[in-house]
CHARMM internal coordinates of N, CA and C (Angstrom, degrees):
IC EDIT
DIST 1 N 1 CA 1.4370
DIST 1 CA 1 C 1.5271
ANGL 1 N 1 CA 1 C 111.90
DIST 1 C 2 N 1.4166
ANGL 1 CA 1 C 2 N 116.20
DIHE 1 N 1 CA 1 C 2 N -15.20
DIST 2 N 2 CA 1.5660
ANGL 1 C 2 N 2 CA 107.47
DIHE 1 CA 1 C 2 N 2 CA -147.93
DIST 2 CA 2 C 1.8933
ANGL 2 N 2 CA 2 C 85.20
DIHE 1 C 2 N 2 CA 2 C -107.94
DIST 2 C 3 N 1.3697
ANGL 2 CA 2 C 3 N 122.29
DIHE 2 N 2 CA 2 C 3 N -19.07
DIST 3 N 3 CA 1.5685
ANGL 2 C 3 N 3 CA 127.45
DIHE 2 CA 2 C 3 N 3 CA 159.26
DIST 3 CA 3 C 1.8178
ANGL 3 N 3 CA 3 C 96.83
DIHE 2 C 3 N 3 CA 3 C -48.06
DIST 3 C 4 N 1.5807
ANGL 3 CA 3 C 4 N 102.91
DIHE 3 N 3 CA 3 C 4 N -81.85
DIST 4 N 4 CA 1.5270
ANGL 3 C 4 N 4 CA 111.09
DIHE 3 CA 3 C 4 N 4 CA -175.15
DIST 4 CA 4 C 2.0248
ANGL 4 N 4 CA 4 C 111.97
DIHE 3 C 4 N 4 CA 4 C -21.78
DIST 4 C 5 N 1.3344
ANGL 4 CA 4 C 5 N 102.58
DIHE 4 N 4 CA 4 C 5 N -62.52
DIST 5 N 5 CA 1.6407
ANGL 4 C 5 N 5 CA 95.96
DIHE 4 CA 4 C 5 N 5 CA 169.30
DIST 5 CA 5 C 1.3553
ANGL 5 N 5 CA 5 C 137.86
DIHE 4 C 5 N 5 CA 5 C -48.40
DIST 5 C 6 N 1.3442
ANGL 5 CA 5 C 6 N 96.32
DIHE 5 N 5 CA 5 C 6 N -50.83
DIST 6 N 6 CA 1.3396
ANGL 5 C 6 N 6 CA 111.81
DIHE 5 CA 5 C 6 N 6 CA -178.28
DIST 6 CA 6 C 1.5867
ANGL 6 N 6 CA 6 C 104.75
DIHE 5 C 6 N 6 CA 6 C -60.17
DIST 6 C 7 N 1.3999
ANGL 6 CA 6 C 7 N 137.06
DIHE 6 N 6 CA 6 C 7 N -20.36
DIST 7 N 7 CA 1.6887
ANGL 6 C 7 N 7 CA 122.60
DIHE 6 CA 6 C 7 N 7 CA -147.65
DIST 7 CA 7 C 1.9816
ANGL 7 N 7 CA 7 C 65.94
DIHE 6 C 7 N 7 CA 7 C -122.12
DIST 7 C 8 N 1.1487
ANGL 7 CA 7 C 8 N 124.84
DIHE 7 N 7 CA 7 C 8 N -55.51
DIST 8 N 8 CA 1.8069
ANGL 7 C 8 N 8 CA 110.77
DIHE 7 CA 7 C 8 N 8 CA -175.74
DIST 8 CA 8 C 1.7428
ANGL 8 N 8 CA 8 C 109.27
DIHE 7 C 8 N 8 CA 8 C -35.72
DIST 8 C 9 N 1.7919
ANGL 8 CA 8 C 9 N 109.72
DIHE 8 N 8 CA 8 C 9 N -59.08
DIST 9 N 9 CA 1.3124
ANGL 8 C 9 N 9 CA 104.91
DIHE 8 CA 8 C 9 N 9 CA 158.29
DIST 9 CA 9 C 1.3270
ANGL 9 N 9 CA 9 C 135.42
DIHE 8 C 9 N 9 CA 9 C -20.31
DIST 9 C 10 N 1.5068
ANGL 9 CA 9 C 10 N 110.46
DIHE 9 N 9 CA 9 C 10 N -70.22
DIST 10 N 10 CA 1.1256
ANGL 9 C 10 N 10 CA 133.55
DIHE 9 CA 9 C 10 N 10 CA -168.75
DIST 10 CA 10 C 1.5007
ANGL 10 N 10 CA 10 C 95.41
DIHE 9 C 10 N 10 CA 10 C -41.33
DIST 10 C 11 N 1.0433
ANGL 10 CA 10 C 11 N 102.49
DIHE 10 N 10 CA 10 C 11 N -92.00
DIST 11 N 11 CA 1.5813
ANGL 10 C 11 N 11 CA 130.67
DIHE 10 CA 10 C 11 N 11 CA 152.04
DIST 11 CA 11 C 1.9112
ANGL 11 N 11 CA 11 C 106.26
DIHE 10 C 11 N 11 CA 11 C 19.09
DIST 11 C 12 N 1.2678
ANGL 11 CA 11 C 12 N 104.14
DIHE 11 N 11 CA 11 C 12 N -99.57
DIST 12 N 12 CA 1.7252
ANGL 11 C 12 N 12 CA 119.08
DIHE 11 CA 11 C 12 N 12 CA 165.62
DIST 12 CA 12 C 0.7822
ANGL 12 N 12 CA 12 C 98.32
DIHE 11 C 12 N 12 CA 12 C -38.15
DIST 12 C 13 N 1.5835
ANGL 12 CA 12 C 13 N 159.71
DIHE 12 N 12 CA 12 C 13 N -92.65
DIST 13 N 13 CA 1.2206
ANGL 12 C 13 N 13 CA 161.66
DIHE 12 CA 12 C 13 N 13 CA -179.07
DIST 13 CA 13 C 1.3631
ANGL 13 N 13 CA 13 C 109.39
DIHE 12 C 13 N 13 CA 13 C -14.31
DIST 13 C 14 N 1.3716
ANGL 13 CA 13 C 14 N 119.17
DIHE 13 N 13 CA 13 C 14 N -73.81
DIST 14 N 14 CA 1.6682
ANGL 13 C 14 N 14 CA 127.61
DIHE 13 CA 13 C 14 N 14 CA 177.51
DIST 14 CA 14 C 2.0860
ANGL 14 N 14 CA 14 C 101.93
DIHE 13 C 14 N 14 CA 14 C -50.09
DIST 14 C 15 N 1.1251
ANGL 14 CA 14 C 15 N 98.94
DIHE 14 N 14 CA 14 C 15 N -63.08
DIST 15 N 15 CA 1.6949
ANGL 14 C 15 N 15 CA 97.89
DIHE 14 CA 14 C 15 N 15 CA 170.45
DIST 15 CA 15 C 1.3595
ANGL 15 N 15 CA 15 C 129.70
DIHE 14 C 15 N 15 CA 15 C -19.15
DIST 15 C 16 N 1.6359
ANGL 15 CA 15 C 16 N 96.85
DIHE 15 N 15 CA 15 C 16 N -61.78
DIST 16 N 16 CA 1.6372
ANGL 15 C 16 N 16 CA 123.04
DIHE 15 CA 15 C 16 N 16 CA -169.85
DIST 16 CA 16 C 1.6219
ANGL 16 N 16 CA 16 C 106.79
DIHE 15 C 16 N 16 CA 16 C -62.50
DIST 16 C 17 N 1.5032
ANGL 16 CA 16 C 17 N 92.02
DIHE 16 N 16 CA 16 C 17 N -47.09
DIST 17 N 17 CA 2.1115
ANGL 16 C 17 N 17 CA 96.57
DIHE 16 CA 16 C 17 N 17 CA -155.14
DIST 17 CA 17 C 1.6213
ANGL 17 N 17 CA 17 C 70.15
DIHE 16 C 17 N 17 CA 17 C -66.86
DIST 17 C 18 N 1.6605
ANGL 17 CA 17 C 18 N 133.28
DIHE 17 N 17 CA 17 C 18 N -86.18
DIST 18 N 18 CA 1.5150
ANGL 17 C 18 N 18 CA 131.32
DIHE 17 CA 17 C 18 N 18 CA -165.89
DIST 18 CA 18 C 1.3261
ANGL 18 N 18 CA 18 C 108.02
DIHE 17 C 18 N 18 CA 18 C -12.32
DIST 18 C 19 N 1.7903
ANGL 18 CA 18 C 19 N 134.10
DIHE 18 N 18 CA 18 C 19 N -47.82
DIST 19 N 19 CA 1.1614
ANGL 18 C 19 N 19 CA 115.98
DIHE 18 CA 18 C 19 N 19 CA -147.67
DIST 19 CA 19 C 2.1061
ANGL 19 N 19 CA 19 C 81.00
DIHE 18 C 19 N 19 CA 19 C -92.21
DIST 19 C 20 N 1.0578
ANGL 19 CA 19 C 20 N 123.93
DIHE 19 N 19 CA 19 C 20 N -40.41
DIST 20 N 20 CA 1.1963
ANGL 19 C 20 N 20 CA 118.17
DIHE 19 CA 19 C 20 N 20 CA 171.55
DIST 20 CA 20 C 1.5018
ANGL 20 N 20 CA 20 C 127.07
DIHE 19 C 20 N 20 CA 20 C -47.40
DIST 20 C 21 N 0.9344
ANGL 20 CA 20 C 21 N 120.25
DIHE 20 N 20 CA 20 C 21 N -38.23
DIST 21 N 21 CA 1.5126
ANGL 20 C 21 N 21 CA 120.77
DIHE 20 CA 20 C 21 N 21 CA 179.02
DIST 21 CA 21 C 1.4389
ANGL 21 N 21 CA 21 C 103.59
DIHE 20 C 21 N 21 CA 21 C -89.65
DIST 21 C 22 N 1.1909
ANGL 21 CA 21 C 22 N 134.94
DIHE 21 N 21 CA 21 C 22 N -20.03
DIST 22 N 22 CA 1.4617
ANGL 21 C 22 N 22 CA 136.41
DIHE 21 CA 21 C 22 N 22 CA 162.37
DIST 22 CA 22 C 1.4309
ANGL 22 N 22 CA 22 C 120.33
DIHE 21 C 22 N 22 CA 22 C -59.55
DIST 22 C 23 N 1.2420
ANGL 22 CA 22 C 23 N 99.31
DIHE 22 N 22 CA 22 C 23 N -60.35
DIST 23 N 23 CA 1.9862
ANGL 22 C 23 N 23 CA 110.18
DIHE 22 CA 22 C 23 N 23 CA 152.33
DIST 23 CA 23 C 1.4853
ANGL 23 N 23 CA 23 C 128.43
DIHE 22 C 23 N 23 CA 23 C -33.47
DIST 23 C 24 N 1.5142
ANGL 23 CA 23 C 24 N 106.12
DIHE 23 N 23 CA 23 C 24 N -55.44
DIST 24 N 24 CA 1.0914
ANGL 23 C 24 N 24 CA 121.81
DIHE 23 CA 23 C 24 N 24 CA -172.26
DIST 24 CA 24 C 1.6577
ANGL 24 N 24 CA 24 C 125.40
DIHE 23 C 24 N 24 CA 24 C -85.34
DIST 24 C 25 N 1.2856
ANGL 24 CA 24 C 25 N 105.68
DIHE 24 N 24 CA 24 C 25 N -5.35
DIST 25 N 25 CA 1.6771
ANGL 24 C 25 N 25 CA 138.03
DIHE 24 CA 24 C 25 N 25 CA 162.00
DIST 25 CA 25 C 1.6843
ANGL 25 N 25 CA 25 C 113.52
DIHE 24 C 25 N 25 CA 25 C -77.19
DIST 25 C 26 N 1.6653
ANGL 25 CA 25 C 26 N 93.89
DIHE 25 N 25 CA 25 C 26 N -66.31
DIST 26 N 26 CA 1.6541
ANGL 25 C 26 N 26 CA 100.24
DIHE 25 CA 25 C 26 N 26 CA 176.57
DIST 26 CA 26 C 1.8274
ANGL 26 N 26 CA 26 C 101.75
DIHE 25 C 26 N 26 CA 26 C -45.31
DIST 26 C 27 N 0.8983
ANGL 26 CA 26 C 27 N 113.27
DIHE 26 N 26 CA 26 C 27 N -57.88
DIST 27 N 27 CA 1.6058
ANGL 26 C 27 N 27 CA 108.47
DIHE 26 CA 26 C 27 N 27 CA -164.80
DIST 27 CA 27 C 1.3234
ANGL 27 N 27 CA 27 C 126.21
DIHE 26 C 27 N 27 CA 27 C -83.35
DIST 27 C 28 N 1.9100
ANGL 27 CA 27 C 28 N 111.31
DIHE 27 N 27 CA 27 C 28 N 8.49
DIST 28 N 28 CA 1.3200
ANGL 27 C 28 N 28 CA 112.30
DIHE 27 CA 27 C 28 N 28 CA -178.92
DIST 28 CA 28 C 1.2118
ANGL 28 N 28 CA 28 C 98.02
DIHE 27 C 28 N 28 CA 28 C -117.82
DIST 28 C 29 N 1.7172
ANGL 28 CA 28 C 29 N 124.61
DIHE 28 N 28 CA 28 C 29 N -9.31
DIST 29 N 29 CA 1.3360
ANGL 28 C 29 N 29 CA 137.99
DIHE 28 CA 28 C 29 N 29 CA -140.21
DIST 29 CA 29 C 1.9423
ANGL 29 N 29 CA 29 C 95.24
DIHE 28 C 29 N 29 CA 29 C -106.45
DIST 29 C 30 N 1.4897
ANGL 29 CA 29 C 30 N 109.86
DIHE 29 N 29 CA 29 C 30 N -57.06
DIST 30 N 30 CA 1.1522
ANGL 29 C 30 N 30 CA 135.23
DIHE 29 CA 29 C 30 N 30 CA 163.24
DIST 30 CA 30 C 1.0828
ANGL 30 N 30 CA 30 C 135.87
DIHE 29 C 30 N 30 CA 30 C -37.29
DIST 30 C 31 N 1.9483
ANGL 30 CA 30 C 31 N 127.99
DIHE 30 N 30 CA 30 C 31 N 115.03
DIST 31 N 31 CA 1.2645
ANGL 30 C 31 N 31 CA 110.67
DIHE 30 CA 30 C 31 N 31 CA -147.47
DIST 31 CA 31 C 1.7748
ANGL 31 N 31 CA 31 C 88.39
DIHE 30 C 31 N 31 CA 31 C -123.98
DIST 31 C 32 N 1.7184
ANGL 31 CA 31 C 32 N 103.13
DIHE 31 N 31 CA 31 C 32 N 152.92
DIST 32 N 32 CA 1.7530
ANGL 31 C 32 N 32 CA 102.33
DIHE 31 CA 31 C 32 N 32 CA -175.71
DIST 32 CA 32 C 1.7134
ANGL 32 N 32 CA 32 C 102.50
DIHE 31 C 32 N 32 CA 32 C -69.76
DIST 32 C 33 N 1.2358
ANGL 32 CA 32 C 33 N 96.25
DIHE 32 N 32 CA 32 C 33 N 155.12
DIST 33 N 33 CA 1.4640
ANGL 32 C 33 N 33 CA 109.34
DIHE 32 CA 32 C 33 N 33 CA 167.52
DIST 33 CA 33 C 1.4312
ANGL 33 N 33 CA 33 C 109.05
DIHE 32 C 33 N 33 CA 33 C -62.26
DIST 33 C 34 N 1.9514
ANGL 33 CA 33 C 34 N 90.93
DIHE 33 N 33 CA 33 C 34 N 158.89
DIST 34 N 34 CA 1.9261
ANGL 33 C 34 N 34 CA 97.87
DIHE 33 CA 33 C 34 N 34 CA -170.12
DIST 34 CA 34 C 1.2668
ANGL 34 N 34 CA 34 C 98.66
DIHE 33 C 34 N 34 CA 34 C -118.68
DIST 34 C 35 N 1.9758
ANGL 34 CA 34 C 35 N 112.50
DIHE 34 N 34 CA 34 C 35 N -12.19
DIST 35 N 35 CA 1.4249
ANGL 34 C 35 N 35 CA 97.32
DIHE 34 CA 34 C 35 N 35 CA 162.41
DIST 35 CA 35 C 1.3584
ANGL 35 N 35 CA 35 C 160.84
DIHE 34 C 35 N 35 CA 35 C -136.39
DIST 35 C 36 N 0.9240
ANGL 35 CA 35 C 36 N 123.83
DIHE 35 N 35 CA 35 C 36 N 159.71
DIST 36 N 36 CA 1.7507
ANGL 35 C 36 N 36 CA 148.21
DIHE 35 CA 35 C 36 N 36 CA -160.17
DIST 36 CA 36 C 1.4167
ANGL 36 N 36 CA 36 C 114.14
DIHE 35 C 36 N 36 CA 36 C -45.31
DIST 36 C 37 N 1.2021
ANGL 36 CA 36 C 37 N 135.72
DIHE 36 N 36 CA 36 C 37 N 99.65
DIST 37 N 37 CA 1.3932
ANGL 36 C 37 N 37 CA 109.27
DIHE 36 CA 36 C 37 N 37 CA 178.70
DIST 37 CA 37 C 1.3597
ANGL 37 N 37 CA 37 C 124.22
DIHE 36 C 37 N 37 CA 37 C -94.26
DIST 37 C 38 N 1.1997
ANGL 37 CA 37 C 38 N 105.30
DIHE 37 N 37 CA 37 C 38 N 8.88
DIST 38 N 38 CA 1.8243
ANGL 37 C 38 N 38 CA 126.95
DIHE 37 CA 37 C 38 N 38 CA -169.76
DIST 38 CA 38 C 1.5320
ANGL 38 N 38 CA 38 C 101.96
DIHE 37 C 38 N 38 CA 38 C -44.30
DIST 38 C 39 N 1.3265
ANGL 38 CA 38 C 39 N 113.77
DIHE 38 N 38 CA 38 C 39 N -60.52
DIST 39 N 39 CA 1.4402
ANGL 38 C 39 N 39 CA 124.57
DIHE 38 CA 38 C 39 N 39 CA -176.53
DIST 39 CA 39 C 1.9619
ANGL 39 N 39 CA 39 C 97.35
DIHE 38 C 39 N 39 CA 39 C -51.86
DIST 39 C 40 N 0.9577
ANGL 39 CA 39 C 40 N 131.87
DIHE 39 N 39 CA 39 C 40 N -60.20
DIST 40 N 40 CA 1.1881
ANGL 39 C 40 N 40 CA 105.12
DIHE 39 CA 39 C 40 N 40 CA -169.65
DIST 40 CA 40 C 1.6680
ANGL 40 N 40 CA 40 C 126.31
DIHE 39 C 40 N 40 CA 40 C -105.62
DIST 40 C 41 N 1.6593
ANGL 40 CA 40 C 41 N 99.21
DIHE 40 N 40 CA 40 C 41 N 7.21
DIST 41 N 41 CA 1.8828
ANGL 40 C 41 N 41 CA 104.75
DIHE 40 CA 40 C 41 N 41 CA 139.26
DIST 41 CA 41 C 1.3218
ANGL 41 N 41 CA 41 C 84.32
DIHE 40 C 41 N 41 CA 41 C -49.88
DIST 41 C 42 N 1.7524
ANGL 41 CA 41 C 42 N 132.62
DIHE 41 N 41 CA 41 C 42 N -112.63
DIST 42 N 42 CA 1.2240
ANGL 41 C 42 N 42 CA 150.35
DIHE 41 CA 41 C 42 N 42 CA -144.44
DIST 42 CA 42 C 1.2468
ANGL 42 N 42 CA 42 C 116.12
DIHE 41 C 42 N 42 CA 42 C -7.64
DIST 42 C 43 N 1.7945
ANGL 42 CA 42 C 43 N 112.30
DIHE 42 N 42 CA 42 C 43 N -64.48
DIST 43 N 43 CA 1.6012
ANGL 42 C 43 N 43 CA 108.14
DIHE 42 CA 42 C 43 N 43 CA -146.32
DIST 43 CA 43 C 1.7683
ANGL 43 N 43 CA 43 C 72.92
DIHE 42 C 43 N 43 CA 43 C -128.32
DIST 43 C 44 N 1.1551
ANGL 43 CA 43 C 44 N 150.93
DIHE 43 N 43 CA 43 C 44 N 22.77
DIST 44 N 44 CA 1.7066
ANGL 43 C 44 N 44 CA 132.41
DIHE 43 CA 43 C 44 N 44 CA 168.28
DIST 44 CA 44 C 1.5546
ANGL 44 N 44 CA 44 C 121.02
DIHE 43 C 44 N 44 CA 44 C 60.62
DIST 44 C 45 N 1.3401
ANGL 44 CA 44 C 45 N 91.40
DIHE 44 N 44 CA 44 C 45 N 14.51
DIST 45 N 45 CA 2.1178
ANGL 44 C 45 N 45 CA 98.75
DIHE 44 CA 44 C 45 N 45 CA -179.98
DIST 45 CA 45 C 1.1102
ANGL 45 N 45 CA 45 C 109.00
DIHE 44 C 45 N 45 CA 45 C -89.74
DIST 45 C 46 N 1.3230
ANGL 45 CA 45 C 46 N 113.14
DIHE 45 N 45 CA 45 C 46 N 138.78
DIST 46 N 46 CA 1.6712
ANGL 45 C 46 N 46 CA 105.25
DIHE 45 CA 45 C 46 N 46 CA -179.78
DIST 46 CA 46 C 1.5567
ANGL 46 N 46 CA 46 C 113.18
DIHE 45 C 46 N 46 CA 46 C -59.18
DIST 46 C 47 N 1.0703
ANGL 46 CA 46 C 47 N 101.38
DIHE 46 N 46 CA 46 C 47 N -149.34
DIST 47 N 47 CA 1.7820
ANGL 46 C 47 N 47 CA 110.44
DIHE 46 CA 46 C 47 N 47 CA -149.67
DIST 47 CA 47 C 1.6514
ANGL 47 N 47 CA 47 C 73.54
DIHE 46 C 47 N 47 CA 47 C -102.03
DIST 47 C 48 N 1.1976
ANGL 47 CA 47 C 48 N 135.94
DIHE 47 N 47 CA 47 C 48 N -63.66
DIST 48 N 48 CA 1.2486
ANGL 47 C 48 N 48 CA 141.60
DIHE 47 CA 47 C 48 N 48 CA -112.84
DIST 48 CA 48 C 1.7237
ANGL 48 N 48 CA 48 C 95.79
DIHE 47 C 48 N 48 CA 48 C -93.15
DIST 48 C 49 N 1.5945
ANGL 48 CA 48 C 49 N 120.89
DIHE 48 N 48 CA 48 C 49 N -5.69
DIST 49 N 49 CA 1.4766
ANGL 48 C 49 N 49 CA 142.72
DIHE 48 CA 48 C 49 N 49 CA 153.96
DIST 49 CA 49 C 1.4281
ANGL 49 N 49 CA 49 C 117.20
DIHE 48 C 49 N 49 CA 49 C -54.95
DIST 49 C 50 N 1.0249
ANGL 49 CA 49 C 50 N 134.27
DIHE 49 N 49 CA 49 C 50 N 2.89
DIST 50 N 50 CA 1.4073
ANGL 49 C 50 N 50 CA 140.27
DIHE 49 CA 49 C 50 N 50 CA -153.19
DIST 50 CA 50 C 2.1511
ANGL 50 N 50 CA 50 C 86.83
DIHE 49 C 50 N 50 CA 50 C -169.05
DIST 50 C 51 N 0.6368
ANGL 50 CA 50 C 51 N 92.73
DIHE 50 N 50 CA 50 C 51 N -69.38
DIST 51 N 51 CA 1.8985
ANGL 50 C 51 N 51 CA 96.54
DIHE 50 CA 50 C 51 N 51 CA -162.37
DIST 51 CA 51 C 1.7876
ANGL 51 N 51 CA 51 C 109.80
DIHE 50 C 51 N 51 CA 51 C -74.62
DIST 51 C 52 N 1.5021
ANGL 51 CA 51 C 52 N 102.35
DIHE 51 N 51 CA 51 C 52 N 134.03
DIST 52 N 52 CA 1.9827
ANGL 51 C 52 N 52 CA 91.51
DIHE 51 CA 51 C 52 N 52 CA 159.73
DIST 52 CA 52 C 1.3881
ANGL 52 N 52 CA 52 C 127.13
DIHE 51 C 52 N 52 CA 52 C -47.60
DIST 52 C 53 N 1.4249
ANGL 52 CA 52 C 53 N 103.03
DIHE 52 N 52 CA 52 C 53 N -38.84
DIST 53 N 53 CA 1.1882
ANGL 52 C 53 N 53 CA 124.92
DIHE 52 CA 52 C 53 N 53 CA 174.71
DIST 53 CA 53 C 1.5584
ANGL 53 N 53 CA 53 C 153.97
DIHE 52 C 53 N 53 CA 53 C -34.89
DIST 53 C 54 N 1.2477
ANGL 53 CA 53 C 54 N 127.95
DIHE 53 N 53 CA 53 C 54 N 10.51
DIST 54 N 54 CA 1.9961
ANGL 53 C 54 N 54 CA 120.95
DIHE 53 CA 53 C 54 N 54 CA -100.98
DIST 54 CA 54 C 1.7012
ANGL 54 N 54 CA 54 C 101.71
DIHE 53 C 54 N 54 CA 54 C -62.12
DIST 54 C 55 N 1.1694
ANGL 54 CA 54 C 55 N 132.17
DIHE 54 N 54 CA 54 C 55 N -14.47
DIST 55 N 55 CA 1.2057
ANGL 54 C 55 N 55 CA 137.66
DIHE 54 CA 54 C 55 N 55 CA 155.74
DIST 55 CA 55 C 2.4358
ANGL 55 N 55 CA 55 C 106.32
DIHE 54 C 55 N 55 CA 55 C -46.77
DIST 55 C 56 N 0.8841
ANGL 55 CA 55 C 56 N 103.86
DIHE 55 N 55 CA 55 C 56 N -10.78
DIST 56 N 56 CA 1.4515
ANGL 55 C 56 N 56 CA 106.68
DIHE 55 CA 55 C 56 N 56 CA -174.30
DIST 56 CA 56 C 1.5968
ANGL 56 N 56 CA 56 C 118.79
DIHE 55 C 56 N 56 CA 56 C 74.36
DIST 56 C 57 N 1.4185
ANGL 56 CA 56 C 57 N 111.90
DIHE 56 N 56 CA 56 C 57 N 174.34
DIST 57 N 57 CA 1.3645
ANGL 56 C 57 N 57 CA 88.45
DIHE 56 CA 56 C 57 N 57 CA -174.17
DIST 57 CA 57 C 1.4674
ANGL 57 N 57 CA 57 C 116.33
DIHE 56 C 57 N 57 CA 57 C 107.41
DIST 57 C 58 N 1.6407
ANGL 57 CA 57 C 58 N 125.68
DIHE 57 N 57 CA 57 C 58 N 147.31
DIST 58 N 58 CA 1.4928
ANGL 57 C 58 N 58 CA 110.70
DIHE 57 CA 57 C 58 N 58 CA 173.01
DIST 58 CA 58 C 1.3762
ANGL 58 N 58 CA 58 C 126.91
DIHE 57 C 58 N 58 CA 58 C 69.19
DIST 58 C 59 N 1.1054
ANGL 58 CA 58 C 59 N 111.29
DIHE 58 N 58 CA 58 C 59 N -148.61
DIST 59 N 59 CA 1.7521
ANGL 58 C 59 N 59 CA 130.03
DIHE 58 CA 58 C 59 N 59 CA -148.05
DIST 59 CA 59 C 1.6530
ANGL 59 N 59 CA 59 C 80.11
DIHE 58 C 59 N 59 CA 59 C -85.94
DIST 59 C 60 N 1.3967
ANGL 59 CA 59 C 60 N 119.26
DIHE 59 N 59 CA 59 C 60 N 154.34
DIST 60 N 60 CA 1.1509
ANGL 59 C 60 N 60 CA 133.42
DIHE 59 CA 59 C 60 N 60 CA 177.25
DIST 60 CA 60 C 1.3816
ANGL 60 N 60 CA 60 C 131.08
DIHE 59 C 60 N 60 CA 60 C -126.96
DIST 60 C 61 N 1.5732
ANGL 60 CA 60 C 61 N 122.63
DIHE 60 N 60 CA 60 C 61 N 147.02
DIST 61 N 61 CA 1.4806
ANGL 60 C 61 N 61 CA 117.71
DIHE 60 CA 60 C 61 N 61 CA -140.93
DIST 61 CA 61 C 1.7887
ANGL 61 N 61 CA 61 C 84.47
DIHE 60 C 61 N 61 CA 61 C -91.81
DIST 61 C 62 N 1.4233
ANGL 61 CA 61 C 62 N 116.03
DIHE 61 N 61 CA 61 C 62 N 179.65
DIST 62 N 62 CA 1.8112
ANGL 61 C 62 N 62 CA 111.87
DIHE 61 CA 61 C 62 N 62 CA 160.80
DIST 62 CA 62 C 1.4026
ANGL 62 N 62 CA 62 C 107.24
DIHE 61 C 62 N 62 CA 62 C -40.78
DIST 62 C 63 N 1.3682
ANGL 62 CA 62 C 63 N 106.86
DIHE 62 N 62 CA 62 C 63 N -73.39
DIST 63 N 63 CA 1.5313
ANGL 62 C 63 N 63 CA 122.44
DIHE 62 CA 62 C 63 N 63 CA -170.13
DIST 63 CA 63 C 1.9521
ANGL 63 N 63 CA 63 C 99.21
DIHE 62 C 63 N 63 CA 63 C -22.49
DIST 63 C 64 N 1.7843
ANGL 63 CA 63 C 64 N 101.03
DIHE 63 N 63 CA 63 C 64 N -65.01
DIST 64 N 64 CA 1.6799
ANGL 63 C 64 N 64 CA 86.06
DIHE 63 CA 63 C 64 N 64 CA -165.49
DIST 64 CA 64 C 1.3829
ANGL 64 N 64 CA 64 C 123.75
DIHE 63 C 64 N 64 CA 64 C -71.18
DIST 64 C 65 N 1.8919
ANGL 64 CA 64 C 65 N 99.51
DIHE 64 N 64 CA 64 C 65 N -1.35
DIST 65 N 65 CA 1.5645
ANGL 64 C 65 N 65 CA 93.06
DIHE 64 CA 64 C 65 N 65 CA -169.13
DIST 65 CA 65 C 1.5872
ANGL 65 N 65 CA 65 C 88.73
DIHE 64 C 65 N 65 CA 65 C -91.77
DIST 65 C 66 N 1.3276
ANGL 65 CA 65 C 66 N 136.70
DIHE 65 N 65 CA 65 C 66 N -30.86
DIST 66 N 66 CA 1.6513
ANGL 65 C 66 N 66 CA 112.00
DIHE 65 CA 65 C 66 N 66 CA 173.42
DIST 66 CA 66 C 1.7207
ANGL 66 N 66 CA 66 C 110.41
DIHE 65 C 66 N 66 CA 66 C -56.54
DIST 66 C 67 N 0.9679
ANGL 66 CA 66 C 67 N 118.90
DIHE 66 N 66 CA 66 C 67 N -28.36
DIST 67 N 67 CA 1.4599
ANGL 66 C 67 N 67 CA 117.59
DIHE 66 CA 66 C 67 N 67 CA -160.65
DIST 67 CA 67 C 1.8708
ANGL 67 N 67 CA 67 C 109.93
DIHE 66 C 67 N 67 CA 67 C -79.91
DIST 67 C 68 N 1.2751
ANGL 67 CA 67 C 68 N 74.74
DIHE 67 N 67 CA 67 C 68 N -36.08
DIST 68 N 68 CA 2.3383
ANGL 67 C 68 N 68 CA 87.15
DIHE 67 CA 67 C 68 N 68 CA 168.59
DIST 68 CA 68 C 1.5462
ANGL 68 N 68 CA 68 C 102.97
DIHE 67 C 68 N 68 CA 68 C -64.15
DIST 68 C 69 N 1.1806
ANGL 68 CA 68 C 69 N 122.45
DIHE 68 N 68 CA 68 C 69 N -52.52
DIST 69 N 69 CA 1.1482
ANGL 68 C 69 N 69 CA 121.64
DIHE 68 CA 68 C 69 N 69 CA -148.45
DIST 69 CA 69 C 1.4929
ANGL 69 N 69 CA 69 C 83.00
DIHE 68 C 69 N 69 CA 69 C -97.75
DIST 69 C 70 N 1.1327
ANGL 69 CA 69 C 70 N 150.16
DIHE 69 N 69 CA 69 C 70 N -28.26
DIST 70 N 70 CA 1.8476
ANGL 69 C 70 N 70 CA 122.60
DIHE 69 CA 69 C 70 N 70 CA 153.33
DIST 70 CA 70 C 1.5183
ANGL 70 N 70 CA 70 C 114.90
DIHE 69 C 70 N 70 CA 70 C -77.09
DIST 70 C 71 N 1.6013
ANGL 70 CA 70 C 71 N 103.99
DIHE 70 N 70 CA 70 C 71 N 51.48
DIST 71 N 71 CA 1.5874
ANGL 70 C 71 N 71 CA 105.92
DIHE 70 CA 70 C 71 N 71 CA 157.31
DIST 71 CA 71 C 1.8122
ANGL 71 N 71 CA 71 C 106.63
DIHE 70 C 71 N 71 CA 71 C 51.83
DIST 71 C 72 N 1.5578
ANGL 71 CA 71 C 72 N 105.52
DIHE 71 N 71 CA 71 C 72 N 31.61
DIST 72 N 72 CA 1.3273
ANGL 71 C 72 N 72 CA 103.24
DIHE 71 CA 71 C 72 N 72 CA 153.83
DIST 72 CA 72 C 2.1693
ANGL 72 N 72 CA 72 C 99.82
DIHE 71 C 72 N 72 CA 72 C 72.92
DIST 72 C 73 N 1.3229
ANGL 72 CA 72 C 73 N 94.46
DIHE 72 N 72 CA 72 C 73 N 27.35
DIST 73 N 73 CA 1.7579
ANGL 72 C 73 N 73 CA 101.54
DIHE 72 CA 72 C 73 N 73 CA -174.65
DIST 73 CA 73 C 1.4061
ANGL 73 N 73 CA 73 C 93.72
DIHE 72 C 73 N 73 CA 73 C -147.96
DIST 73 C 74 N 1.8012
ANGL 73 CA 73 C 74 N 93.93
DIHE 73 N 73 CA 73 C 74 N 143.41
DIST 74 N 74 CA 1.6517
ANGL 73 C 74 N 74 CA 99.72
DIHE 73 CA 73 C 74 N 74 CA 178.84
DIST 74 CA 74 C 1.6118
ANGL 74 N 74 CA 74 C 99.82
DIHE 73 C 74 N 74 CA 74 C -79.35
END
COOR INIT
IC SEED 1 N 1 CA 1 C
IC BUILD
């Protein structure tokens, strides 16, 4: 019986640190977003009016590069 514990231990132990260092990856690994949604609070245009992207995000169309460079204001 006292094998059976010891390898269940083992076990939880190996589990825990995995689910810990998995955690602790996601949140060191993970980078903040770069984008803005101001422009389409404002005027209701999608993202993809401003971005290559239409999901938002990334390389930027004219439209978003005038809108960066007026401090994120039409």
């Amino acid at each position: 019986m006292k094998a059976h514990a010891k390898k269940a231990f083992v076990i939880v132990c190996g589990t825990a640190a995995a689910v810990l260092i998995a955690g602790t990856l996601s949140v060191t690994v993970s980078r903040p977003a770069s984008a803005n949604a101001a422009f389409a609070q404002q005027t209701s245009k999608p993202c993809g009016f401003c971005h290559q992207n239409p999901a938002g995000g990334g390389k930027l169309k004219p439209a978003g590069e005038k809108f960066k460079a007026n401090g994120n204001k039409l």
